[in-house]
OpenMM code with the backbone's topology and positions (N, CA, C; nanometers):
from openmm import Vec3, app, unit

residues = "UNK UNK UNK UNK UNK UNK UNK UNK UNK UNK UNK UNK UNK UNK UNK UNK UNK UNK UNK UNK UNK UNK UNK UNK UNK UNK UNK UNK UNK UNK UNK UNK UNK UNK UNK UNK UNK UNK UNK UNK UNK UNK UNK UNK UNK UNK UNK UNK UNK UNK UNK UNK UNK UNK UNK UNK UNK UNK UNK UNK UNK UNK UNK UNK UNK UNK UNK UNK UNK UNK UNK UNK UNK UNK UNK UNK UNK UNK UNK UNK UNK UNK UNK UNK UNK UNK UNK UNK UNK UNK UNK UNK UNK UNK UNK UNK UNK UNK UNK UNK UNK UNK UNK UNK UNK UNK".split()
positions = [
    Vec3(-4.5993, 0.3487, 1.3879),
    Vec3(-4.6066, 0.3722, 1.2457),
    Vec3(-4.4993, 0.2875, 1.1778),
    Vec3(-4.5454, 0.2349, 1.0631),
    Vec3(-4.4534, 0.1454, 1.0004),
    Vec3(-4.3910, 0.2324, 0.8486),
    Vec3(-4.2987, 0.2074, 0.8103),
    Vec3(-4.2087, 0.2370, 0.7422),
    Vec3(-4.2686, 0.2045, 0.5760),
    Vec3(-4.3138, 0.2770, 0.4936),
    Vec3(-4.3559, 0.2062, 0.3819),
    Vec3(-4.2655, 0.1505, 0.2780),
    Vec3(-4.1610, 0.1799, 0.2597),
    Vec3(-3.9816, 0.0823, 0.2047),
    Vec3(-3.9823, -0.0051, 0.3244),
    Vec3(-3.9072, -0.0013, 0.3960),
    Vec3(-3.8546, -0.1290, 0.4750),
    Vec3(-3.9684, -0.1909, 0.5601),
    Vec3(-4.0747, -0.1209, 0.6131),
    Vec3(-4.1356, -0.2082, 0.6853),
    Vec3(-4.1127, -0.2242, 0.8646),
    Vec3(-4.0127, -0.0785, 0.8781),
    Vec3(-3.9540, -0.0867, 1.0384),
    Vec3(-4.0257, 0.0181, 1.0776),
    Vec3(-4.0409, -0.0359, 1.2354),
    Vec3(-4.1575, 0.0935, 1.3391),
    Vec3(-4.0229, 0.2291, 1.3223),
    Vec3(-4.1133, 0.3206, 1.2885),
    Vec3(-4.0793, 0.4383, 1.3949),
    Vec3(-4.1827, 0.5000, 1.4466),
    Vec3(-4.1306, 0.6305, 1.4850),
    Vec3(-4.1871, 0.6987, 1.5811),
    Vec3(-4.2788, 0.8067, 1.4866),
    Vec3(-4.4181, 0.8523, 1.5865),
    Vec3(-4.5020, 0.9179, 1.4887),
    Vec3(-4.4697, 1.0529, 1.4157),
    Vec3(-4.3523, 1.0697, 1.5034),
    Vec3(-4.3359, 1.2035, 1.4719),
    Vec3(-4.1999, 1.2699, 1.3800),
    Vec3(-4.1295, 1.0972, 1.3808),
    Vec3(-4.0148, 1.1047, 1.2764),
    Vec3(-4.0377, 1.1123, 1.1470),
    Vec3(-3.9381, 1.2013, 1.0653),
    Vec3(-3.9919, 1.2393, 0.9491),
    Vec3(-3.9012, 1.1719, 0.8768),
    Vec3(-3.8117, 1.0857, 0.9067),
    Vec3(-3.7345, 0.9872, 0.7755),
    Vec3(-3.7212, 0.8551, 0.8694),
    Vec3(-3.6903, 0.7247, 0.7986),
    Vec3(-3.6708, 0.6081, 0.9156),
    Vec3(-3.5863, 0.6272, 0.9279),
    Vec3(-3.5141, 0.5433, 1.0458),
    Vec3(-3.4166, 0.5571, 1.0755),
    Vec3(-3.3217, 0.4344, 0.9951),
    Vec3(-3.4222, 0.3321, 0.9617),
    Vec3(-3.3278, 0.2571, 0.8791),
    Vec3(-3.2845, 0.2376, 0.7164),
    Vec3(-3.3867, 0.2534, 0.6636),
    Vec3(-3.3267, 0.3105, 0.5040),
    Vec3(-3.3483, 0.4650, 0.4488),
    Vec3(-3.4163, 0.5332, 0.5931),
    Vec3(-3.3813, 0.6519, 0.5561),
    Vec3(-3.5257, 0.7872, 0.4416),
    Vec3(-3.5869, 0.6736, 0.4481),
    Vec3(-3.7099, 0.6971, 0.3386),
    Vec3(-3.8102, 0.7966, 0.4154),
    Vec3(-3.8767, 0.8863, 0.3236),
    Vec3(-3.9153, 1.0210, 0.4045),
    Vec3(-4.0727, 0.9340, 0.4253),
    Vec3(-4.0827, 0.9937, 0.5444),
    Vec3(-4.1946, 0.9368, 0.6617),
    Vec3(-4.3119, 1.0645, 0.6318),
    Vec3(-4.2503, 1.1732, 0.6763),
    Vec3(-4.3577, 1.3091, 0.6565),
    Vec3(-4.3105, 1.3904, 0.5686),
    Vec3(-4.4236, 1.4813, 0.5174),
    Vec3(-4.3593, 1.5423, 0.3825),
    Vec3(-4.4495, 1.6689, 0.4219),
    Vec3(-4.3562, 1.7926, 0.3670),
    Vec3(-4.4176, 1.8947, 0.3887),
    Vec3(-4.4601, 1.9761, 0.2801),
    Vec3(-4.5422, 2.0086, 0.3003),
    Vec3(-4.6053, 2.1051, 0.1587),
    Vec3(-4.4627, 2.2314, 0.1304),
    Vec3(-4.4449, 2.2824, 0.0343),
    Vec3(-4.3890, 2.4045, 0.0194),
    Vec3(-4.4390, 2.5080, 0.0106),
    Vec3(-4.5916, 2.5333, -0.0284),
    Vec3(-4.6782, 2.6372, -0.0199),
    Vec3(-4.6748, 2.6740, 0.1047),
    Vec3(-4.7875, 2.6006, 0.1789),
    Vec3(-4.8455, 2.6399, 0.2962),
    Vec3(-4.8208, 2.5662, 0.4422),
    Vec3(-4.6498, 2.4840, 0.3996),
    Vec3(-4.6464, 2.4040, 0.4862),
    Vec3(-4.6810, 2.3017, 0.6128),
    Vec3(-4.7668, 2.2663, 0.5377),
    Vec3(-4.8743, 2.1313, 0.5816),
    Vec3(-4.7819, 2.0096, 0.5889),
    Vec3(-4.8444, 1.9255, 0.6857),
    Vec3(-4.7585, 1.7612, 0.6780),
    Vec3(-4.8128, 1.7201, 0.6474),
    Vec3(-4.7493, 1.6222, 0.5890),
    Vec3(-4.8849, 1.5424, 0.5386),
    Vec3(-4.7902, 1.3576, 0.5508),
    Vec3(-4.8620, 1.2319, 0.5199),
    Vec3(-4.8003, 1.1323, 0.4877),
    Vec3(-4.7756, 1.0767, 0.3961),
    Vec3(-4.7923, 1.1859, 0.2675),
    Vec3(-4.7679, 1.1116, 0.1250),
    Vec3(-4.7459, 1.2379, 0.0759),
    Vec3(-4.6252, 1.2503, 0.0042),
    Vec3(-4.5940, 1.3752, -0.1270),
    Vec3(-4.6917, 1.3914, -0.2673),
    Vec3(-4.6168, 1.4702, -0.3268),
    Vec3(-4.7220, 1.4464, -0.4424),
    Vec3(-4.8392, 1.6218, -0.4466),
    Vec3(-4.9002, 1.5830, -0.4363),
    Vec3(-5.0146, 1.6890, -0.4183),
    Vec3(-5.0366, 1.7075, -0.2570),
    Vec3(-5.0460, 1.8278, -0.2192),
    Vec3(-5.0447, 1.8904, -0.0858),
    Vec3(-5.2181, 1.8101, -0.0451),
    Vec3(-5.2532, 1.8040, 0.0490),
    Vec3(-5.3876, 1.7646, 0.0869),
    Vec3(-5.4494, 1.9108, 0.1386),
    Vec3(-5.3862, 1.9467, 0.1861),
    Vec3(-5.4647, 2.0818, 0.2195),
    Vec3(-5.4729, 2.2330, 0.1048),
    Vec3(-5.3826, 2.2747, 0.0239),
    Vec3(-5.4439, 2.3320, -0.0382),
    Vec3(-5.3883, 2.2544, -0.1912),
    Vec3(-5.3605, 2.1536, -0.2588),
    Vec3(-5.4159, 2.0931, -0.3583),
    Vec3(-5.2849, 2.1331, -0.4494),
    Vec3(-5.1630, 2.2080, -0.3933),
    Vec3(-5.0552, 2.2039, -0.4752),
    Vec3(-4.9900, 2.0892, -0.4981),
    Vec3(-4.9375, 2.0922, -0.6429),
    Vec3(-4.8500, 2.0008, -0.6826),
    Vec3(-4.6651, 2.0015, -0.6295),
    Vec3(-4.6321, 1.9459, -0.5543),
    Vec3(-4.5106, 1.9706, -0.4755),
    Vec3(-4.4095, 2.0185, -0.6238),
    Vec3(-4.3824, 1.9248, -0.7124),
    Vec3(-4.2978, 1.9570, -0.8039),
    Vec3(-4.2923, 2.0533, -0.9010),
    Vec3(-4.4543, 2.0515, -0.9450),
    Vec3(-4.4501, 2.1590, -1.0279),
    Vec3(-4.4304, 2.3283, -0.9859),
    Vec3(-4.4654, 2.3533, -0.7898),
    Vec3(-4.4160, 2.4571, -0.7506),
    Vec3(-4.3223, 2.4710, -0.7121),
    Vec3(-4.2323, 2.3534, -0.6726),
    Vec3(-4.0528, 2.3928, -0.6807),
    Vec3(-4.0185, 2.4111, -0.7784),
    Vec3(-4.0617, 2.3470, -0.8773),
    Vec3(-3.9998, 2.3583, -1.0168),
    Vec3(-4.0235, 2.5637, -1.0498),
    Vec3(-4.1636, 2.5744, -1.0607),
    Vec3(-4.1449, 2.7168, -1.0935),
    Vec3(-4.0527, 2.8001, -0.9623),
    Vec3(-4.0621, 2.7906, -0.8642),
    Vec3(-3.9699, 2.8590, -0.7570),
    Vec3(-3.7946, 2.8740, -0.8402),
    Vec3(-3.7932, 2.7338, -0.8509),
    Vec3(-3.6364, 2.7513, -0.9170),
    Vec3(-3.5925, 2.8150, -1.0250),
    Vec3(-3.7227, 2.8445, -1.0971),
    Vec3(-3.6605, 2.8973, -1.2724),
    Vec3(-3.6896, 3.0615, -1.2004),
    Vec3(-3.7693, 3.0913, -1.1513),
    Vec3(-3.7828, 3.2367, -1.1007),
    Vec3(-3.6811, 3.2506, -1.0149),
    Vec3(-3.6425, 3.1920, -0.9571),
    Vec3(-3.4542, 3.2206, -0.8632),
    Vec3(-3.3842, 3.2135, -0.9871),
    Vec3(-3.3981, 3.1216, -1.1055),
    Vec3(-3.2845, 3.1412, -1.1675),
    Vec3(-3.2817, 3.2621, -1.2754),
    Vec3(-3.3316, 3.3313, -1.3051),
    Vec3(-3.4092, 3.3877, -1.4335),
    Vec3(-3.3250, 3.5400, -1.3126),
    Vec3(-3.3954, 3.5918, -1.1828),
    Vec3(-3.3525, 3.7142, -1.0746),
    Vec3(-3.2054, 3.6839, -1.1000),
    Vec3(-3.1016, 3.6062, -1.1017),
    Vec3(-2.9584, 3.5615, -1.0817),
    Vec3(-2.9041, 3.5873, -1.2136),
    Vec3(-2.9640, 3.5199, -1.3299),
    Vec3(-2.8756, 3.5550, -1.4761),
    Vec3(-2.9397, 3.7290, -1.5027),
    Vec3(-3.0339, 3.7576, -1.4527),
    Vec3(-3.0343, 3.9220, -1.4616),
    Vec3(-2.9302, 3.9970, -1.3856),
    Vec3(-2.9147, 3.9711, -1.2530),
    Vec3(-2.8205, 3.9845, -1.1790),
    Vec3(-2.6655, 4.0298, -1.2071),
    Vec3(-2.6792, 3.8863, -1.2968),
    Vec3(-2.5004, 3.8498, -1.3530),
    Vec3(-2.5184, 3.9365, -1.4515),
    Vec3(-2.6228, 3.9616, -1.5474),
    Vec3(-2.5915, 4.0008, -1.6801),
    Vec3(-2.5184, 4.1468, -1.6260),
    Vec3(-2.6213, 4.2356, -1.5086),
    Vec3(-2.6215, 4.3726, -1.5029),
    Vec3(-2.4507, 4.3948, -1.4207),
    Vec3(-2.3846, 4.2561, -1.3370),
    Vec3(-2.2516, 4.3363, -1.2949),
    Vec3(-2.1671, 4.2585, -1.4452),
    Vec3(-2.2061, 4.2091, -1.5183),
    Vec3(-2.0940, 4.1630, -1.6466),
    Vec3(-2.1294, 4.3186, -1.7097),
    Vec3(-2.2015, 4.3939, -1.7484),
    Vec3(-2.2318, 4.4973, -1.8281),
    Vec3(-2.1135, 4.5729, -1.7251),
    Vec3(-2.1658, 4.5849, -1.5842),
    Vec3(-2.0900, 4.7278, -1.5428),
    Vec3(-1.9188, 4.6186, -1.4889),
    Vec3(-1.8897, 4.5181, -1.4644),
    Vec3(-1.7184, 4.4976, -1.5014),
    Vec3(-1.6777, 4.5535, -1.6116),
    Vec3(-1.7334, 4.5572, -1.7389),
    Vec3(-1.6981, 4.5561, -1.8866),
    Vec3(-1.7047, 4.6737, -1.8882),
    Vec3(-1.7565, 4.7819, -1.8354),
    Vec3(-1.7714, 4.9829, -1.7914),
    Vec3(-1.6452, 5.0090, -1.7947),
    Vec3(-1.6139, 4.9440, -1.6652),
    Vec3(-1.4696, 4.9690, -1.5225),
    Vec3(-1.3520, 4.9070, -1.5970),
    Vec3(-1.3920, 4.8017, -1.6797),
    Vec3(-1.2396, 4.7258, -1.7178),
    Vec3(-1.1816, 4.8569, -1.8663),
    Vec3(-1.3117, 4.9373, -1.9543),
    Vec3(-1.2942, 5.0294, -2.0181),
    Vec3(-1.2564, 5.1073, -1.9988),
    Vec3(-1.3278, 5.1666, -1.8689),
    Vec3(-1.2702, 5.2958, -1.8464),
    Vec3(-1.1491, 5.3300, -1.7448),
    Vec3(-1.1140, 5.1993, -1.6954),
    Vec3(-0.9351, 5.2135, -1.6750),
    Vec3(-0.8518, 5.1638, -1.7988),
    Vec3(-0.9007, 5.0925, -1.8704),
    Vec3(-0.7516, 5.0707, -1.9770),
    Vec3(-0.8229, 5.1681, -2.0868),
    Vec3(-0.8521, 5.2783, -2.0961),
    Vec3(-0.8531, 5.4005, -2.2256),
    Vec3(-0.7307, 5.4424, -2.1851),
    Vec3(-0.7161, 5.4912, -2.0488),
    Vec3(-0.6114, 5.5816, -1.9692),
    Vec3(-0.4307, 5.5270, -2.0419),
    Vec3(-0.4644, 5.4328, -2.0238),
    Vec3(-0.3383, 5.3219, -2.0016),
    Vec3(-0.3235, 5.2796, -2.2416),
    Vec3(-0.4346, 5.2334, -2.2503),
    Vec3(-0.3999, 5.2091, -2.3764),
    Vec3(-0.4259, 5.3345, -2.5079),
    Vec3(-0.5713, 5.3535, -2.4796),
    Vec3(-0.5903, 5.4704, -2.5878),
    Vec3(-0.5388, 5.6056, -2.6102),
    Vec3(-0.5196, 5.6067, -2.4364),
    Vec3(-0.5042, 5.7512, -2.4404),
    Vec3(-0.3188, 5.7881, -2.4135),
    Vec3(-0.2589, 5.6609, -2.4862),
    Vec3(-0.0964, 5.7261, -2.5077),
    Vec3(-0.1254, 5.7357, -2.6706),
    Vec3(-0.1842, 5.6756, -2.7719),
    Vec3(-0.2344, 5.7115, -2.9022),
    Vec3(-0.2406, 5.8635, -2.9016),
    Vec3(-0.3237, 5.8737, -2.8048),
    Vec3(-0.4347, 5.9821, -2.8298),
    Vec3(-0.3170, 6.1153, -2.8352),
    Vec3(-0.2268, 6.1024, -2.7180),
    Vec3(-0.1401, 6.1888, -2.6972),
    Vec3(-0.0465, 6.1900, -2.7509),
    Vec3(-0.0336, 6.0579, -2.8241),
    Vec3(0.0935, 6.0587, -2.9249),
    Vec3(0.0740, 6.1698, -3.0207),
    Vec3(-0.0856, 6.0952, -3.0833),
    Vec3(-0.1622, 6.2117, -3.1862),
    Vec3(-0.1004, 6.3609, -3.1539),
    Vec3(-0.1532, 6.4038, -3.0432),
    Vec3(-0.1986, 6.5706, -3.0064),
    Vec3(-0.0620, 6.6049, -2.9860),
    Vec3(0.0556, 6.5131, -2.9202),
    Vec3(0.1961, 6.6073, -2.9658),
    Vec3(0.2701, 6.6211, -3.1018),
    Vec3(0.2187, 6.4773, -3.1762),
    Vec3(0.2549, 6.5441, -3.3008),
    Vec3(0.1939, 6.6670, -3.3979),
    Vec3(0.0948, 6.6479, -3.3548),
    Vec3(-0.0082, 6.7697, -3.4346),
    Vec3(0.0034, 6.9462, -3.3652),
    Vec3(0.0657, 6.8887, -3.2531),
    Vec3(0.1138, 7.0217, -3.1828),
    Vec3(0.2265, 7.0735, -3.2488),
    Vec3(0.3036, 6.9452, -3.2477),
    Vec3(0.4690, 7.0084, -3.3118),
    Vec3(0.4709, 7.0337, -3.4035),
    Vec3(0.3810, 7.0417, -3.5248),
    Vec3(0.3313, 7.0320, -3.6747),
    Vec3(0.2810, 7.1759, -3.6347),
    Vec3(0.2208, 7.2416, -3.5751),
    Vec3(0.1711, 7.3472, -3.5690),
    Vec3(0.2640, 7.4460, -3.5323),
    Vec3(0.3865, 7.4074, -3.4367),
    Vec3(0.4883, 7.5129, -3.3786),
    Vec3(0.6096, 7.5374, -3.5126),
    Vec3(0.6274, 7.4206, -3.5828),
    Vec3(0.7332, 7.4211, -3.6511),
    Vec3(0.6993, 7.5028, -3.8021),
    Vec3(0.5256, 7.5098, -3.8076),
    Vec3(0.4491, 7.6133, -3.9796),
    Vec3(0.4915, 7.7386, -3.8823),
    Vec3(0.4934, 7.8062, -3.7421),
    Vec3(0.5034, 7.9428, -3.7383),
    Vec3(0.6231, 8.0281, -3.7689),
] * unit.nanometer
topology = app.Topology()
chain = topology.addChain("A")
for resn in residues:
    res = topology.addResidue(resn, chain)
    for name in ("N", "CA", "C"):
        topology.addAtom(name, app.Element.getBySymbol(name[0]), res)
């Protein structure tokens, strides 16, 4: 088998040459078929790019859902430890003065 870039033998069963490297066999991504030319699968008639292409936006689309749902629950956890720490010396500032306001009318 000859090389369709360079023009050098390889072997039938190599799937890139060995000298510039150029893909020899190509495999479907559907139904993984070989075939000797990319492009459209020969056996069931997929378009190689246009089904990686959708594969990738559906991996990417599962991942920014992913991220959105642990950014929602970091932003929970980062709340509900600093109330303790920030709001809630306010809070208690509040409730001892309003306490001592109450001991000092009896």
């Amino acid at each position: 088998m000859k090389c369709p870039k360079c023009g050098s033998e390889a072997r039938d069963i190599a799937r890139f040459c060995r000298r510039c490297h150029a893909t020899l066999r190509y495999q479907c991504p559907s139904c993984r078929h070989e075939q000797r030319q990319g492009g459209i699968c020969e056996n069931c008639g997929i378009d190689f790019l246009k089904y990686v292409t959708a594969v990738v936006a559906e991996k990417q689309t599962a991942t920014d859902a992913i991220d959105d749902r642990l950014e929602r629950r970091s932003t929970l956890l980062k709340n509900v430890l600093w109330v303790p720490l920030t709001g809630g010396i306010s809070l208690l500032l509040r409730f001892f003065a309003a306490s001592g306001d109450r001991r000092g009318s009896r």
